[in-house]
VOKOL-868161 format. One line per 4 residues: number of its first residue (from 1); their letters; for each residue z, x, y of N, C-alpha, C. Coordinates in pm, whole numbers. Example, Ala and Ser with C-alpha at 12.3 -4.5 7.8 and 13.67 -1.06 7.14 Angstrom:
<atoms>
1) AS) 780:1319:-569:780:1230:-450:780:1320:-330; 708:1285:-225:714:1367:-106:787:1290:3
</atoms>
This chain:
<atoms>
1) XXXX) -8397:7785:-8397:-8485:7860:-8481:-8587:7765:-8540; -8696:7835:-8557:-8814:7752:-8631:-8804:7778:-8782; -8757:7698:-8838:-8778:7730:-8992:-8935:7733:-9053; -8978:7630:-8997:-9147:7595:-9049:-9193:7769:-8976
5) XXXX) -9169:7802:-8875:-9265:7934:-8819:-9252:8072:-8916; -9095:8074:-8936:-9000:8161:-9055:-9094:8146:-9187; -9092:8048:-9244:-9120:7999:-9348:-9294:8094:-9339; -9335:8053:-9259:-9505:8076:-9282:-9541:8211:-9273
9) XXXX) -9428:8302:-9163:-9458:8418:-9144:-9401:8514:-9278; -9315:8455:-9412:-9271:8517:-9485:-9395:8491:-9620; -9435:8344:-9584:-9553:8328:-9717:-9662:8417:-9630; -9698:8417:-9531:-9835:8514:-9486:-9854:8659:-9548
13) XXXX) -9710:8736:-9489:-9675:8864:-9489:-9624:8913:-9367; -9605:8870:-9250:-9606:8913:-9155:-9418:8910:-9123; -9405:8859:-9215:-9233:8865:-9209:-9198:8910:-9361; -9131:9044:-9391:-9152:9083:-9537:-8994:9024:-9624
17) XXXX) -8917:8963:-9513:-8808:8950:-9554:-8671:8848:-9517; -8614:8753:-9508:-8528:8695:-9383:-8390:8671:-9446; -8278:8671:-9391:-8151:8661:-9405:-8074:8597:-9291; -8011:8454:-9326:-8000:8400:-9214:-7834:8352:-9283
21) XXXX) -7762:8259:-9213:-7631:8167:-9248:-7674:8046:-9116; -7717:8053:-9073:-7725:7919:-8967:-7930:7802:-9025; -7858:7746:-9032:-8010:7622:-9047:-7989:7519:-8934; -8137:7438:-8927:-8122:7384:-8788:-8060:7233:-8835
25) XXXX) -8087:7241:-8984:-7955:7071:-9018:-7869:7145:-9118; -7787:7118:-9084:-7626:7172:-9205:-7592:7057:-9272; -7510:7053:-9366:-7581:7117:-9536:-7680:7115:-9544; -7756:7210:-9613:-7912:7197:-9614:-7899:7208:-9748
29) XXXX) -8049:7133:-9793:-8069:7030:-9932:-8076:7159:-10051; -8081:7115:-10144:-8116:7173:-10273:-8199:7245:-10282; -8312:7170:-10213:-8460:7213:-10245:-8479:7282:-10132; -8399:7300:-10043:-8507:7372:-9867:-8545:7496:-9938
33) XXXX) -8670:7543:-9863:-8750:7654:-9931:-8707:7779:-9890; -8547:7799:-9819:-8518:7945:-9835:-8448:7960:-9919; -8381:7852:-10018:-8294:7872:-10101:-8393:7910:-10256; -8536:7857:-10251:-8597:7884:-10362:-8704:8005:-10286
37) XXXX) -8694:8114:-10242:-8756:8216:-10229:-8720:8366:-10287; -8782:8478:-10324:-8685:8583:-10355:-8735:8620:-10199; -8748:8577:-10103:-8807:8683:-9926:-8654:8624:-9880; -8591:8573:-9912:-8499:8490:-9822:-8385:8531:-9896
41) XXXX) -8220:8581:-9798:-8126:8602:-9814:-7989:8476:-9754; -7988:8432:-9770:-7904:8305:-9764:-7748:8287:-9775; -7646:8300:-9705:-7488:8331:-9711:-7437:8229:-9612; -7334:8188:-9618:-7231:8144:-9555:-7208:8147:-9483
45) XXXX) -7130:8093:-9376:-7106:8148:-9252:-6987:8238:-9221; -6891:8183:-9366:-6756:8252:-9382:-6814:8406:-9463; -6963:8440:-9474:-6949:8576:-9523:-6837:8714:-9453; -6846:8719:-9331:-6779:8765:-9279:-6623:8791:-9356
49) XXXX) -6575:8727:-9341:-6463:8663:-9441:-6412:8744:-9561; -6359:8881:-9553:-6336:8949:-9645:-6213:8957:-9636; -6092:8998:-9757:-5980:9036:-9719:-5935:9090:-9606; -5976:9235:-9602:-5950:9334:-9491:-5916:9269:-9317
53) XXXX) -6069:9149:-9326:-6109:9094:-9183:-6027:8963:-9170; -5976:8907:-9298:-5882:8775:-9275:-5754:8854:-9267; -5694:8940:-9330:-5578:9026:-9274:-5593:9075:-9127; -5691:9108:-9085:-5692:9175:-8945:-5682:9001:-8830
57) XXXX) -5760:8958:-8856:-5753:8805:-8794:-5600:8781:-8806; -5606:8752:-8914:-5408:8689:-8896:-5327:8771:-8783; -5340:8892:-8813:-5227:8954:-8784:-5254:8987:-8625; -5409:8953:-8557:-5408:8932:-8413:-5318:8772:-8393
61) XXXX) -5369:8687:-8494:-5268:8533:-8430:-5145:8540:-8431; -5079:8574:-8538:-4965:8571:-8572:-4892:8710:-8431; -4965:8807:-8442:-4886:8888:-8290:-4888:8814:-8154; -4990:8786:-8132:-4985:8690:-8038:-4927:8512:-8028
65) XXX) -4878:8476:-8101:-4770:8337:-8125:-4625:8329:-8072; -4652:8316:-7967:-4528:8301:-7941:-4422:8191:-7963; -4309:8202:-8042:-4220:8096:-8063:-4109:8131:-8011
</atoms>
């Protein structure tokens, strides 16, 4: 992904909005400019990661484990 292209098409207008979890360097700094935007939605990668979906995960490993 182009962050600089992202970046320009959200200050232009031509992008009214962006929500991402992947950057092209991980951890990304303090200051990178999607973390100081209100156009930019910014989460985790573990958003996914809700009760319901870590109960459903387990309980595919744990059925499938064979000991």
């Amino acid at each position: 992904m182009d962050e600089n292209a992202i970046h320009e098409a959200l200050r232009s207008g031509r992008l009214h909005r962006y929500c991402t979890d992947v950057f092209s360097q991980e951890p990304i700094n303090e200051d990178h400019v999607f973390l100081n935007s209100d156009k930019t939605i910014v989460s985790p990668h573990v958003a996914w990661a809700t009760e319901d979906t870590l109960q459903k995960t387990y309980g595919v490993w744990f059925d499938q484990t064979i000991i």
